[in-house]
C-alpha positions as CSV (number, residue, x, y, z in Angstrom):
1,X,-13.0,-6.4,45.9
2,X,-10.9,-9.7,45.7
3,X,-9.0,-10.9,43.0
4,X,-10.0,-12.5,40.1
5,X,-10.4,-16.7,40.8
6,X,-11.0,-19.3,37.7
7,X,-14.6,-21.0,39.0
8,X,-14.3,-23.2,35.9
9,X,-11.2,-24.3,34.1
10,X,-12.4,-25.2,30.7
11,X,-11.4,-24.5,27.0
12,X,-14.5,-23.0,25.4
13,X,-13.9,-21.5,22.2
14,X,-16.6,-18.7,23.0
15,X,-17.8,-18.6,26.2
16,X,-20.9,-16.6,26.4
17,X,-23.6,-15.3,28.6
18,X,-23.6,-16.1,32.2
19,X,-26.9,-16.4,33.6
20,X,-27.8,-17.3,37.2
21,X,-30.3,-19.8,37.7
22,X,-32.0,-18.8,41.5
23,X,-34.6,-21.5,41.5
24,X,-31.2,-24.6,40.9
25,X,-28.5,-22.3,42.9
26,X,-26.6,-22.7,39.7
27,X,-24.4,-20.3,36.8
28,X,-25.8,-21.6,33.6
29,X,-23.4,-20.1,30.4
30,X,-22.7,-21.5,26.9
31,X,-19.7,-22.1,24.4
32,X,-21.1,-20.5,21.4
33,X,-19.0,-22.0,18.4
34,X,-18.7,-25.3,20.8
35,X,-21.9,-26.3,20.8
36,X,-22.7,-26.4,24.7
37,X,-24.5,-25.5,27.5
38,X,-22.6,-25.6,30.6
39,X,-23.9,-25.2,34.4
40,X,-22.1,-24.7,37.5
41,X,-23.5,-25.0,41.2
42,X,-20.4,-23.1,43.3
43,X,-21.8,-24.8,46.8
44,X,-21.4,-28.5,45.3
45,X,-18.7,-27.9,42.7
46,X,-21.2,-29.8,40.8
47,X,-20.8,-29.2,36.6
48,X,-23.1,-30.5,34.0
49,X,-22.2,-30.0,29.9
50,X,-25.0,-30.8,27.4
51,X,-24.2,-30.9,23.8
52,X,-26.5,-29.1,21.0
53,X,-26.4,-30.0,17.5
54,X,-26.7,-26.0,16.5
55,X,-24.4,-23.4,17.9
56,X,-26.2,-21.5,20.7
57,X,-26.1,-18.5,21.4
58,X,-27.4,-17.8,24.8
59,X,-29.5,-20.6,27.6
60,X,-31.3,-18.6,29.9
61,X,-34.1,-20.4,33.0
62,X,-37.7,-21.0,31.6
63,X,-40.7,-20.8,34.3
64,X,-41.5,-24.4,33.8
65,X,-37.9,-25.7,34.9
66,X,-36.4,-25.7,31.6
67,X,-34.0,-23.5,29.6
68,X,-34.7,-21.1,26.6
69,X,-32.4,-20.9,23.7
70,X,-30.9,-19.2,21.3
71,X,-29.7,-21.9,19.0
72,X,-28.7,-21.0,15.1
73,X,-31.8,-21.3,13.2
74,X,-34.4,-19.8,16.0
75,X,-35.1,-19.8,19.5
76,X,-36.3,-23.1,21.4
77,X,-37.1,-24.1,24.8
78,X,-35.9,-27.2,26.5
79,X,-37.7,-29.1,29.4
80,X,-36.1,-30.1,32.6
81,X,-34.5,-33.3,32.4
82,X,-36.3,-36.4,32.2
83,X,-38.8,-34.2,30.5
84,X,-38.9,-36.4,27.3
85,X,-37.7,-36.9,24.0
86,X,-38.5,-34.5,20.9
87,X,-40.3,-35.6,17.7
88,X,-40.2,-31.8,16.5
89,X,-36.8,-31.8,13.9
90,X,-35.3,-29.3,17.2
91,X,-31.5,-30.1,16.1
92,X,-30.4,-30.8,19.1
93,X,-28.8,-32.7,21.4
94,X,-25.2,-33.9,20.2
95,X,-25.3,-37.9,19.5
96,X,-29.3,-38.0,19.4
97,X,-30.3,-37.3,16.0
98,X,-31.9,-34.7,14.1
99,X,-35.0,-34.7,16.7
100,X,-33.8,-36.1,19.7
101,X,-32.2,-34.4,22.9
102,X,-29.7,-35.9,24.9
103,X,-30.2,-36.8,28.7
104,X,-33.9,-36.8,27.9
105,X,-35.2,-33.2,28.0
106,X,-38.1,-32.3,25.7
107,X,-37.5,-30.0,22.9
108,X,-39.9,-27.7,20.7
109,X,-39.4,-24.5,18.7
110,X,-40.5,-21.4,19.5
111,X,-39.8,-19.5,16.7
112,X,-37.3,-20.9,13.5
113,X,-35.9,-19.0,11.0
114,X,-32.8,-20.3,9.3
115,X,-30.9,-17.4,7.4
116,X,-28.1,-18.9,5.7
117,X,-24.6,-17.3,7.1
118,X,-26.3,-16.1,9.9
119,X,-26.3,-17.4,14.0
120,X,-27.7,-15.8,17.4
121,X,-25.4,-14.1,19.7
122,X,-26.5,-13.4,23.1
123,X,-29.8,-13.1,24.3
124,X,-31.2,-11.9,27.9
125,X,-34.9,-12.2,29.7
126,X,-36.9,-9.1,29.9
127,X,-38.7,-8.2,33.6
128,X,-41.9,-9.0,31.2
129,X,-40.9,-12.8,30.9
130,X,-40.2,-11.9,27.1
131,X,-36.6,-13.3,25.7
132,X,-34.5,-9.9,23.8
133,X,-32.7,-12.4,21.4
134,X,-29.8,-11.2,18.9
135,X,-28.4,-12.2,15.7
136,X,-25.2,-11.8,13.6
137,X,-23.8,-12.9,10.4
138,X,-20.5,-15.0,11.2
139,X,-18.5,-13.1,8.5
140,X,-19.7,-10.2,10.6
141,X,-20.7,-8.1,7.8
142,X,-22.6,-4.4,8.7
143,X,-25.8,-4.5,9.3
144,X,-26.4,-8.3,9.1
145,X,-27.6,-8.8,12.1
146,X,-30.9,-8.6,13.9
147,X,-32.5,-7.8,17.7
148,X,-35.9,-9.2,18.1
149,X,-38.5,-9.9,20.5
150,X,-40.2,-13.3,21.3
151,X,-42.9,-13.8,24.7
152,X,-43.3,-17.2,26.0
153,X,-46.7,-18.0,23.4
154,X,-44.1,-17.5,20.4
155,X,-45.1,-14.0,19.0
156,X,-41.5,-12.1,17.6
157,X,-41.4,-8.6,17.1
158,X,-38.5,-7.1,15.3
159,X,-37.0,-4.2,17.5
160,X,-33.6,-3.5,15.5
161,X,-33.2,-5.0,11.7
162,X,-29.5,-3.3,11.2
163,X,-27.7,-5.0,13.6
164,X,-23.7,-5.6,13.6
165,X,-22.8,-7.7,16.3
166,X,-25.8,-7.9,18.7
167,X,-24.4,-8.3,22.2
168,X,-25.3,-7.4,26.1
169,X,-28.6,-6.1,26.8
170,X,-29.7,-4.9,30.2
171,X,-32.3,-3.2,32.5
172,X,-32.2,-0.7,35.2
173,X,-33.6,-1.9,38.2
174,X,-37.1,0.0,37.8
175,X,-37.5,-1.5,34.6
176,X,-37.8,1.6,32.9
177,X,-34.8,1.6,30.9
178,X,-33.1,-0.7,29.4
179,X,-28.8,-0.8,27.9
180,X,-28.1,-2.9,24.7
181,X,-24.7,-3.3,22.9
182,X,-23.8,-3.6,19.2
183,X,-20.2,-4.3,20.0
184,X,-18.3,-2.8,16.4
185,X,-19.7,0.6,17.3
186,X,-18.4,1.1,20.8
187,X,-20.8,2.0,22.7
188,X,-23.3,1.1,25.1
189,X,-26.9,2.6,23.8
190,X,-29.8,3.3,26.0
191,X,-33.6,2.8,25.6
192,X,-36.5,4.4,27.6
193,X,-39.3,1.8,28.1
194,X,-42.6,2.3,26.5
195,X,-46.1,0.9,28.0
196,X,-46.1,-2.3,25.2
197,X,-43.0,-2.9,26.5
198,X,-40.9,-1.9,23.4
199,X,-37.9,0.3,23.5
200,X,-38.3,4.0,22.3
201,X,-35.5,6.7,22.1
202,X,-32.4,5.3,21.5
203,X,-29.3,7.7,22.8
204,X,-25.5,6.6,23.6
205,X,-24.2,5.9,27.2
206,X,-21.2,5.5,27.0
207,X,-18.4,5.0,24.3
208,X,-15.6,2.5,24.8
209,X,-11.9,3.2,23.7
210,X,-10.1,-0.3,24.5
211,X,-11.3,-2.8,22.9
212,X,-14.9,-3.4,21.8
213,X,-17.8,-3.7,24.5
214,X,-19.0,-7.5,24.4
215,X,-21.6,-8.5,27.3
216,X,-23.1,-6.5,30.1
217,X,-25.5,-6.4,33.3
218,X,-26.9,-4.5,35.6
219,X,-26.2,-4.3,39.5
220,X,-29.0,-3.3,42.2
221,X,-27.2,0.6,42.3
222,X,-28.0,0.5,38.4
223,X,-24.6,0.5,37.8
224,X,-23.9,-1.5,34.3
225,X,-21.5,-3.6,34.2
226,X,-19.3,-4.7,30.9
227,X,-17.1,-7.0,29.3
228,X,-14.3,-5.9,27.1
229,X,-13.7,-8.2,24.1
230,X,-9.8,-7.6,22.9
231,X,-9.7,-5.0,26.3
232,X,-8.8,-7.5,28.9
233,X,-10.9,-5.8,31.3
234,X,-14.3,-5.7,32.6
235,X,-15.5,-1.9,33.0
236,X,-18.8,-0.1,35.5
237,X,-20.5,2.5,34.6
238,X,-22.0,4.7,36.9
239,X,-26.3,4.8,35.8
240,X,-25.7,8.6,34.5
241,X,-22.7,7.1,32.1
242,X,-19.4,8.0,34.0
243,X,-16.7,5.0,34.1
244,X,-16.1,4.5,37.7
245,X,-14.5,1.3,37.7
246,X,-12.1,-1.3,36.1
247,X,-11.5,-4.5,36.5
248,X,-8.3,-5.6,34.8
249,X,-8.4,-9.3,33.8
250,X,-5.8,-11.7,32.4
251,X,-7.0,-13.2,29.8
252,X,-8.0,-10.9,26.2
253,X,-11.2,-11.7,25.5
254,X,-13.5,-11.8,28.0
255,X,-17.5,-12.0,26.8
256,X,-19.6,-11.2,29.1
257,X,-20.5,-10.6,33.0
258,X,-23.1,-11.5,35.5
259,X,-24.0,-11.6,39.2
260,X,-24.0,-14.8,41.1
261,X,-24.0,-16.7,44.2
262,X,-27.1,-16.9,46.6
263,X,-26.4,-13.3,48.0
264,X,-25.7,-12.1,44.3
265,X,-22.6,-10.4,45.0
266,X,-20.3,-12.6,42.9
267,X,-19.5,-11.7,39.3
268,X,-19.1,-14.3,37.2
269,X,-16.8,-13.7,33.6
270,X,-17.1,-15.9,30.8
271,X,-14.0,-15.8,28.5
272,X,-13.0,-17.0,24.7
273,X,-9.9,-18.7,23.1
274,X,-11.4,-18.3,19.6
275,X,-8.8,-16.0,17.3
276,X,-6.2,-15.7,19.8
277,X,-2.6,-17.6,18.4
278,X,-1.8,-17.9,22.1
279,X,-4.3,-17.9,24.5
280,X,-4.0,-17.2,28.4
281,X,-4.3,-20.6,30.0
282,X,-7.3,-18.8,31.8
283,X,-9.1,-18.0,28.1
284,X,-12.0,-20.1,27.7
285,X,-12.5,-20.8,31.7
286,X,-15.4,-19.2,33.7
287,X,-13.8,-16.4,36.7
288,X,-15.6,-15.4,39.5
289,X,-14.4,-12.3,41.1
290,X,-16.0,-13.0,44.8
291,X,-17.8,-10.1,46.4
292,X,-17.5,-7.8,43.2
293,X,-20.7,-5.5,43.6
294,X,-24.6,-6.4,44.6
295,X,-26.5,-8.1,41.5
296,X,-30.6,-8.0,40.0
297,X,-32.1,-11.4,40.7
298,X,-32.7,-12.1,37.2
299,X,-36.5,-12.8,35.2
300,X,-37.1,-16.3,34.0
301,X,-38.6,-16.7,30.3
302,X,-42.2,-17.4,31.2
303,X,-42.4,-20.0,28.8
């Protein structure tokens, strides 16, 4: 395995949920509490930063070219650029008004439900083309937080309504199960599949003793793969439980993980300097640690 690289030197506050975009050969990942969206092509070097006017909590591909997200007050979905300018009140788009979006992308909601003291916090796209889309309350309080469901026509199920701090959530590679994360309990949780899609029989995986487990994925072995917020380290679980390996990282707080790269075999680390009194000159930057493991190609919202 090589050593960890900085792929992005940046100063996000809360850098959050790496997501590789196949169809742009591109890492698209967001600064939660900074408002952004941020891709990255690693062939070009090219980077691109769009502003929102809500924190977001997770971007993830959309079938039609555009991105899903999780901003503060619901989930939306944004068209490709040059897509158009929104009449719909989306709240977003930094410097365009209450219903604009900046660099011309289209905007509508999906689903909106403003709960005051409340944001999202990562999100990820099930194989079904549904968005898994979690909330928490930014005083963190028990239980204030939410996981829910939405598919691409805008129909939300609630799956878990005593949520913490909803973080990573990942399948296995059959699609049968699936690994979620509310980080203050420590552990990674485990769900069985059902035929409507929904998770049944929750059971622990694995408990975490440094730090507090943040975001997670899943490699082609079904290995799952997670980031250690205050643990400095990104752990791998074996798909039966069993820590088999760590990767020690210099910077705190990292966030969350994901495969990247046209092979899929580079993982990609997002970081935060939020909280910290003196932050690694790395916290906040995107790594890359080059030839890390074998990644999922990864679902696109079918919105």
């Amino acid at each position: 395995m090589s050593a960890v690289e900085v792929a992005v030197h940046a100063h996000a506050a809360l850098g959050e949920g790496p997501t590789w975009d196949a169809r742009a050969g591109r890492l698209v990942w967001v600064d939660i509490l900074g408002s952004r969206i941020h891709t990255y092509d690693p062939v070009s070097g090219r980077r691109t930063v769009m502003a929102t006017e809500q924190h977001v909590g997770a971007a993830k591909p959309a079938a039609g070219g555009g991105l899903v997200v999780s901003l503060r007050d619901g989930v939306g979905l944004y068209g490709p650029p040059g897509s158009g300018e929104s009449t719909a009140g989306a709240g977003a788009g930094a410097g365009a008004g209450a219903g604009g979006v900046r660099a011309g992308r289209s905007f509508r909601w999906l689903h909106r439900e403003s709960v005051p003291g409340r944001r999202a916090n990562d999100a990820a796209v099930a194989p079904d083309g549904s968005l898994w889309f979690g909330t928490m309350r930014y005083d963190e309080a028990p239980g204030g937080g939410t996981l829910s469901r939405i598919t691409p026509d805008g129909t939300v199920r609630a799956i878990l309504d005593d949520v913490s701090v909803s973080n990573g959530t990942g399948w296995s590679p059959d699609g049968r199960r699936v690994h979620y994360i509310d980080s203050p309990t420590r552990r990674i949780d485990v769900f069985d599949i059902g035929d409507d899609q929904l998770p049944v029989d929750r059971r622990p995986f694995a408990t975490v003793e440094d730090g507090f487990p943040d975001g997670l994925t899943v490699d082609a072995e079904g290995g799952v793969w997670v980031a250690l917020w205050d643990g400095g380290a990104v752990h791998r679980y074996t798909p039966d439980g069993r820590l088999d390996r760590v990767l020690t990282l210099p910077v705190r707080r990292p966030t969350a993980c994901a495969f990247g790269g046209a092979d899929l075999t580079d993982l990609y680390i997002t970081t935060a300097r939020t909280g910290l009194t003196a932050p690694h000159p790395m916290s906040g930057s995107l790594l890359v640690v080059p030839g890390a493991g074998k990644g999922l190609p990864q679902p696109e919202f079918g919105g």
